[in-house]
C-alpha positions in Angstrom: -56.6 -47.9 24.8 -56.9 -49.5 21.1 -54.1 -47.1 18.8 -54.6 -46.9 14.8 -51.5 -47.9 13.3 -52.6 -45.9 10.6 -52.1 -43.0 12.6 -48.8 -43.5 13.9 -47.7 -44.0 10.2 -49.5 -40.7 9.0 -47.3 -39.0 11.6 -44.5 -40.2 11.1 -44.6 -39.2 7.2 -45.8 -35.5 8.4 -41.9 -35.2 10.0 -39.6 -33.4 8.6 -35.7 -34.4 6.6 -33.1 -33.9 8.6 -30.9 -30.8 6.6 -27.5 -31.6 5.3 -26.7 -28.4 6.4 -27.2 -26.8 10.2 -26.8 -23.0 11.2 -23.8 -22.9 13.5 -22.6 -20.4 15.7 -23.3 -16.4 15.6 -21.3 -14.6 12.8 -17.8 -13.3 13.7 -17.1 -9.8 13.3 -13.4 -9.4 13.0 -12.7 -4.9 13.3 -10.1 -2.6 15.2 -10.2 -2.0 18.9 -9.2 0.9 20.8 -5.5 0.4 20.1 -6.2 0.1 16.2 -8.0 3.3 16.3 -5.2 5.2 18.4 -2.8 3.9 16.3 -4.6 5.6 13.3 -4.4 8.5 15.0 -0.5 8.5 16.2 0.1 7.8 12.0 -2.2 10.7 10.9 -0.5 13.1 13.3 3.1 12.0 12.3 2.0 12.2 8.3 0.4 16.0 9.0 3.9 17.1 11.0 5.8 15.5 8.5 4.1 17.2 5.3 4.9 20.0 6.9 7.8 20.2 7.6 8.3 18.4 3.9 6.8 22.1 2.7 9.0 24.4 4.9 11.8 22.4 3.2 10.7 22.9 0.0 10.6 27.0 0.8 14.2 27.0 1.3 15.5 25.9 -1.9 14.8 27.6 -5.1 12.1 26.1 -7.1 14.3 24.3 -9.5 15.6 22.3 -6.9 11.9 21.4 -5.2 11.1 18.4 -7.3 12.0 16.1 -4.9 10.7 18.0 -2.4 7.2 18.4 -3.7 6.8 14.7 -4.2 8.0 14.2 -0.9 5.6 16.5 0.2 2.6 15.1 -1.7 3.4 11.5 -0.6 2.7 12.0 3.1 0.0 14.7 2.5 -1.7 12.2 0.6 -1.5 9.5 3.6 -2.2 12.1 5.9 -5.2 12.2 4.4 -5.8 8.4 4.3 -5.2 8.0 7.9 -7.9 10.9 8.9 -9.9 8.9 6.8 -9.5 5.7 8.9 -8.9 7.2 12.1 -12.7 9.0 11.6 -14.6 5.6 10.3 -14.4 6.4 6.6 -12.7 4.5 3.9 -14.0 0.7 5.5 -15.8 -1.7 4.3 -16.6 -5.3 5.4 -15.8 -8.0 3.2 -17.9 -11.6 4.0 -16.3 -14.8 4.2 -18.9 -17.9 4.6 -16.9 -20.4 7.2 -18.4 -24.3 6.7 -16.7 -26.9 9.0 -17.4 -30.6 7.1 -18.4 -33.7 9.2 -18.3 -36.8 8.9 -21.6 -38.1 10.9 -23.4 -34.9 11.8 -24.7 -32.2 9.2 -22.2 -29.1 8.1 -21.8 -26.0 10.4 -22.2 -23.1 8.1 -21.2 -19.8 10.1 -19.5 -16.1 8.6 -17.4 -13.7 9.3 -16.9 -10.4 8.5 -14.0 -8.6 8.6 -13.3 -5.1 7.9 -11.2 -4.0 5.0 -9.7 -0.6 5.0 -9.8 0.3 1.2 -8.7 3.7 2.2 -5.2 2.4 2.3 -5.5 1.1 -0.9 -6.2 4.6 -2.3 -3.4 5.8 -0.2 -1.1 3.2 -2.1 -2.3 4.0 -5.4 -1.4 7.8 -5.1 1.8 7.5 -3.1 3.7 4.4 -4.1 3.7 6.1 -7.7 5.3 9.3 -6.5 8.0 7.4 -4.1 9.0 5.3 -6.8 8.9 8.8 -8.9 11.5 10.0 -6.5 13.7 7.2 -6.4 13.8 7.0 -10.3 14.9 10.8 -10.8 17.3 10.3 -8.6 18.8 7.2 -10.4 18.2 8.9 -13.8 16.2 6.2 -15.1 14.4 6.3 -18.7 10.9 7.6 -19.1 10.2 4.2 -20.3 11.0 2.1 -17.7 9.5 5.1 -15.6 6.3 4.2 -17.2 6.6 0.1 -17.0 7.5 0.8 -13.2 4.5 2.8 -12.5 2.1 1.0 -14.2 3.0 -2.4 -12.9 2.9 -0.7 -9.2 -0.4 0.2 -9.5 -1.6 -2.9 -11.0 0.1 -4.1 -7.9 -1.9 -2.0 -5.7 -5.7 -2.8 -7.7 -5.0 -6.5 -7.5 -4.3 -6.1 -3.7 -7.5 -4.3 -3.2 -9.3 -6.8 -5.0 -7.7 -9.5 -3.5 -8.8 -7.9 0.4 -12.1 -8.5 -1.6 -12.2 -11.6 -2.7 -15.0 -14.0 -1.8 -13.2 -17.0 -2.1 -9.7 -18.7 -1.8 -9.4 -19.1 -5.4 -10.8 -15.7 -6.3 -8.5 -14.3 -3.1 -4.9 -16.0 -3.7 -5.4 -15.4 -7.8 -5.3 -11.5 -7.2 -2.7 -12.1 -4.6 -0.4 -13.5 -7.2 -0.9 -11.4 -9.8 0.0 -8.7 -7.3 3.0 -10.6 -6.7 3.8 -10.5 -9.9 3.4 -7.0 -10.8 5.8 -6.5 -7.4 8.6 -8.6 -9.4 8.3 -6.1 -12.3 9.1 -2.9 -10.0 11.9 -4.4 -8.7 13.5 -5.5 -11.6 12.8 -1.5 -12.7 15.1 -0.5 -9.5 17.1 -2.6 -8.7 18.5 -3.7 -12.5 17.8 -0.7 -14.8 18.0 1.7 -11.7 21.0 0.7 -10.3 22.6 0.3 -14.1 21.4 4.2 -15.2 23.0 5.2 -11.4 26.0 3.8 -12.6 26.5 6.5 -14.6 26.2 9.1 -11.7 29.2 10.1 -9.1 30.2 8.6 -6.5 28.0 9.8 -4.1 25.1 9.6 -5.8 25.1 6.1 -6.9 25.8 4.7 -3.4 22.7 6.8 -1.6 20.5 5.4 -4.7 21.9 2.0 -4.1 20.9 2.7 0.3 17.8 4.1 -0.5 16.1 2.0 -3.2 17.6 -1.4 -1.3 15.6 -0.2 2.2 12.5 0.9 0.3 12.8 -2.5 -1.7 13.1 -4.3 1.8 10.4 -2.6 3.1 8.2 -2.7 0.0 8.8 -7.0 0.5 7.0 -6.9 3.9 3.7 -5.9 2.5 2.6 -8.4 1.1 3.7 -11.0 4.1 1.6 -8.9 6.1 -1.4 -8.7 4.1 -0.9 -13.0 3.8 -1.3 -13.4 7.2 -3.5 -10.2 7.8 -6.4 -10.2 5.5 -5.0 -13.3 3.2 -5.3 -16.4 6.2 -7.1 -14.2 8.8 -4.4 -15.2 11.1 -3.4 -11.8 12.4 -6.2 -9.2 14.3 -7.1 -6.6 12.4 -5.3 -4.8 15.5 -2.3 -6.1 14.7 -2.7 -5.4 10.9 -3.4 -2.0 11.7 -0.1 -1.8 13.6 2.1 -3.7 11.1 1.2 -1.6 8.2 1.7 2.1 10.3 5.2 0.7 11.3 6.1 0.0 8.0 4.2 2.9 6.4 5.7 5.9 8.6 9.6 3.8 7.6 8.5 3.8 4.0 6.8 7.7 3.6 8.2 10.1 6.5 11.6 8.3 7.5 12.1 7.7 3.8 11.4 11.1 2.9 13.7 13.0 5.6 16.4 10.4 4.2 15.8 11.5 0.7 15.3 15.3 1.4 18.5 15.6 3.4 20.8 14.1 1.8 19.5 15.9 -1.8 19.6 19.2 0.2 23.4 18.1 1.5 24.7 17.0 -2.3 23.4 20.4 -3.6 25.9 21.1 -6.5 25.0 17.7 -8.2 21.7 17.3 -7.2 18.9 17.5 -10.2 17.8 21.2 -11.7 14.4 21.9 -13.2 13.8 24.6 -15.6 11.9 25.2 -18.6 7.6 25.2 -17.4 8.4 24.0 -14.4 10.4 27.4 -12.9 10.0 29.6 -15.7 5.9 28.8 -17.2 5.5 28.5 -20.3 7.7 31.0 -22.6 10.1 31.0 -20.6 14.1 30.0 -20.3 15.0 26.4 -20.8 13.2 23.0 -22.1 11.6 21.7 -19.0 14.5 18.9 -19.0 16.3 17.3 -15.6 19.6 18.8 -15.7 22.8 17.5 -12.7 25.1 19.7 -11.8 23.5 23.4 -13.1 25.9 25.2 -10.1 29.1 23.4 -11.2 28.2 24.5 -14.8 27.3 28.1 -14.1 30.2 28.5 -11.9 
């Protein structure tokens, strides 16, 4: 049998380039299991039982002495809410990560993975961290401006987190991260400098709980953004895990923090801070709507 070398060469053209680049394995899916999900649900029970018992307290003081109860209140209502929101499959989103694994003498493996963000918690964070650090600045007697710069830089903390869960890239991912960071820096100079100087001026009592109270929530405030490095930063922890981590340290930082708060305001009642003006009264009637310490002792 005579073969055309013609033919062989005409063949050979007709295959195709290898590709630089070769599909690799299936796409990871990285989501809560069953003990993610009944974690959710423990935490949303807690927050329900604990906002309301928050209100009962609220109902047994009068309603100038409810500030800190109504915060209080509105912080775990709020994550309450958040947690029925995950616990039920709402407030998640996936965010895409494309994997590629370089070699040296074979084509690139491209694969990605998906993990699930919960942005629900973001929204959570954006709502309450405002009010607890509300709370904690009454009770030092801080300025409304550093009130404001507090606020402001917390919930630039919160949006750069959110966008860092986000981010499609390391660059993109760990530039949010530190901005975040930042912003953290700025609340704790708030509390811990100008709070703890304006509690100076308080008694005794008063400027030691602020000092206990601020110092856990700053402790706890610092383990964050650990969590979220390892968690939805490097991918290193399960989303499981993650789920755990942050319910631990979010029932410490809302309900624990706020039977803390409530019960030793409720204890140090003749020095504790007095609302009048709109906020007991409406409007027209008695007072200026100021913070006033130590109404009972005056009125005595």
């Amino acid at each position: 049998m005579i073969v055309d070398p013609t033919a062989l060469v005409k063949a050979s053209s007709s295959v195709a380039p290898i590709p630089t680049v070769i599909p690799g394995p299936e796409n990871v899916y990285q989501k809560a299991g069953d003990v993610g999900n009944r974690t959710l649900w423990v935490v949303c029970v807690i927050m329900a039982l604990s906002s309301i018992a928050f209100y009962a307290m609220a109902f047994r003081v009068p309603v100038q002495k409810r500030l800190f109860h109504i915060l209080t209140a509105f912080i775990t209502t709020f994550a309450f809410l958040s947690y029925f929101a995950m616990a039920t499959g709402d407030g998640i989103a996936y965010n895409q990560v494309k994997v590629v694994e370089q070699n040296k003498h074979v084509p690139d493996i491209v694969h990605y993975v998906y993990r699930q963000v919960y942005y629900a918690r973001y929204i959570d964070w954006s709502l309450t961290t405002p009010l607890l650090l509300l709370d904690l600045a009454l009770l030092a007697g801080l300025s409304g401006a550093n009130i404001l710069v507090a606020i402001i830089a917390d919930i630039i903390m919160i949006l750069t987190g959110m966008f860092a869960a986000f981010g499609s890239h390391d660059g993109q991912k760990w530039g949010w991260y530190a901005f975040g960071c930042i912003a953290y820096l700025v609340v704790v100079y708030q509390l811990a400098f100008n709070g703890r100087a304006a509690a100076a001026g308080k008694d005794g009592k008063t400027k030691a709980f602020f000092g206990a109270i601020a110092g856990f929530t700053l402790i706890l405030w610092t383990i964050y953004p650990i969590i979220w490095g390892v968690a939805d930063g490097a991918r290193v922890a399960s989303v499981d895990a993650e789920i755990i981590s942050y319910a631990v340290l979010d029932v410490l930082a809302k309900p624990v923090f706020g039977f803390w708060l409530l019960f030793t305001h409720d204890s140090m009642a003749s020095t504790s801070p007095s609302v009048e003006g709109f906020w007991a009264h409406g409007f027209g009637g008695e007072g200026q709507g100021t913070i006033r310490v130590g109404d009972d002792d005056e009125g005595a």
